[in-house]
C-alpha positions in Angstrom: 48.8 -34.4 -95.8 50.8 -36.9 -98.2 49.7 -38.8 -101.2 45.9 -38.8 -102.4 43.5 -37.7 -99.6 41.0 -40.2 -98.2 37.4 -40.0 -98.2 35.5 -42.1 -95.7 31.3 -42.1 -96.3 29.5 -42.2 -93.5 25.9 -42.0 -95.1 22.9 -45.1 -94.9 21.7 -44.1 -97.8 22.6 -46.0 -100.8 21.9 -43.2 -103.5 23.2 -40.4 -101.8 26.4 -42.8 -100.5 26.8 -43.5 -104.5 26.6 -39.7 -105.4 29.3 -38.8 -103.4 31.3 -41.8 -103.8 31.2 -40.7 -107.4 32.2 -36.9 -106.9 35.1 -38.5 -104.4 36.2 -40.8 -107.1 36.1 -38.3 -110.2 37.9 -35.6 -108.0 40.6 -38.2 -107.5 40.5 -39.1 -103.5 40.2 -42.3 -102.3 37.2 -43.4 -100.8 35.9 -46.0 -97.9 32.2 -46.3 -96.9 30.0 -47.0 -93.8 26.5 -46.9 -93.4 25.8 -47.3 -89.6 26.9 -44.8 -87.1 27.9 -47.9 -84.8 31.0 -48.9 -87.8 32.4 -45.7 -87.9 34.2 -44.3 -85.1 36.0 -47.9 -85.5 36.8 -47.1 -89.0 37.4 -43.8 -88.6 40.1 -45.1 -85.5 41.5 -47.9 -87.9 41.9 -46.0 -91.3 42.4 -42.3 -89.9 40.4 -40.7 -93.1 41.8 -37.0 -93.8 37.5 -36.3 -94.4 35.2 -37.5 -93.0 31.5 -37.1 -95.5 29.3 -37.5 -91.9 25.3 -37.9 -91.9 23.8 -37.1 -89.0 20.5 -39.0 -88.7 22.5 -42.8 -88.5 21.4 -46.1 -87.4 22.4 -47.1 -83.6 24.9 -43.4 -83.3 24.3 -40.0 -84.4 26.6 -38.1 -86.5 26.4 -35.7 -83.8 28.1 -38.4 -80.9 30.5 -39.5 -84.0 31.6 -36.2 -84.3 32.2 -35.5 -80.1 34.0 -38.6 -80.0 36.0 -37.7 -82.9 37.1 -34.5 -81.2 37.7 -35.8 -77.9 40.4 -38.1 -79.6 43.7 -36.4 -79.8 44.6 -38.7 -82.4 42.1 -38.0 -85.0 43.1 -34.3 -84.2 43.7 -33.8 -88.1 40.3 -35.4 -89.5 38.3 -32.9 -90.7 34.9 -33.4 -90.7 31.8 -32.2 -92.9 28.6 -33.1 -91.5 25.3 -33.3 -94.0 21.5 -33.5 -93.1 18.2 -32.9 -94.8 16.6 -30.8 -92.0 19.3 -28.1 -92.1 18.2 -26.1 -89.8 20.3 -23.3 -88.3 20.5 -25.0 -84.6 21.3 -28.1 -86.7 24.2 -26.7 -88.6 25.1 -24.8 -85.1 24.6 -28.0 -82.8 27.4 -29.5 -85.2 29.7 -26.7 -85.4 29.8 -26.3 -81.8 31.0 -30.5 -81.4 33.9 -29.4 -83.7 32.7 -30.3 -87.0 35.0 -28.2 -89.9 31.6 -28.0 -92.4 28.4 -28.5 -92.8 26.1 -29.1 -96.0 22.3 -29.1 -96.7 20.6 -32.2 -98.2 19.6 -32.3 -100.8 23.2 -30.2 -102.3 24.2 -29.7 -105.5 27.2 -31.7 -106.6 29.6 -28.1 -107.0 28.7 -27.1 -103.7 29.8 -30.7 -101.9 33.3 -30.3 -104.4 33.3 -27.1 -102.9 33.6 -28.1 -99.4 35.5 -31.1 -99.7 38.3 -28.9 -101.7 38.0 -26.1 -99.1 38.6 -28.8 -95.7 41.1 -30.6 -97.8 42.9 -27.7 -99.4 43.0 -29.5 -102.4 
């Protein structure tokens, strides 16, 4: 990875899309949004994001399809992906693991443990 790493949102919720566009932003990275599963693969495709912050109950595609079809594209190989929910259940957080997500984070989180992550994935 070169230069500041890039944080793409992909959360339909407007306060918890602002929280972590504000921990992305104070940690330095820069930062793109979407909030509909349907725009993000495209964006994802079209910006190549080194994280990807991915909910996984979206509007029109799950989080879970995002992150299969991000995995199945050798040339998003690299993006590393750290899927939240708030009903973070164990077949949840293994259902997402298992698609090839690198992380995965509890809704509601506390603000040091999402840092946490996102240094951890990007190795910052």
């Amino acid at each position: 990875m070169t230069g500041t790493p890039r944080v793409l949102v992909v959360e339909d919720e407007d306060n918890i899309a602002a929280a972590l566009e504000y921990l992305i932003l104070r940690e330095g990275f820069g930062h793109d949004r979407v909030a509909s599963g349907a725009d993000a693969l495209p964006r994802i495709t079209a910006t190549h994001p080194d994280l990807v912050l991915l909910d996984i109950m979206l509007p029109e595609v799950s989080g879970y399809e995002i992150c299969h079809r991000i995995r199945a594209n050798p040339m998003l190989s690299d993006v590393k992906v750290l899927m939240m929910t708030a009903r973070g259940s164990a077949v949840e957080r293994k259902r997402g693991l298992e698609l090839g997500a690198d992380g995965f984070i509890s809704k509601p989180f506390e603000l040091k443990d999402l840092r946490a992550e996102v240094h951890r994935l990007l190795g910052a």
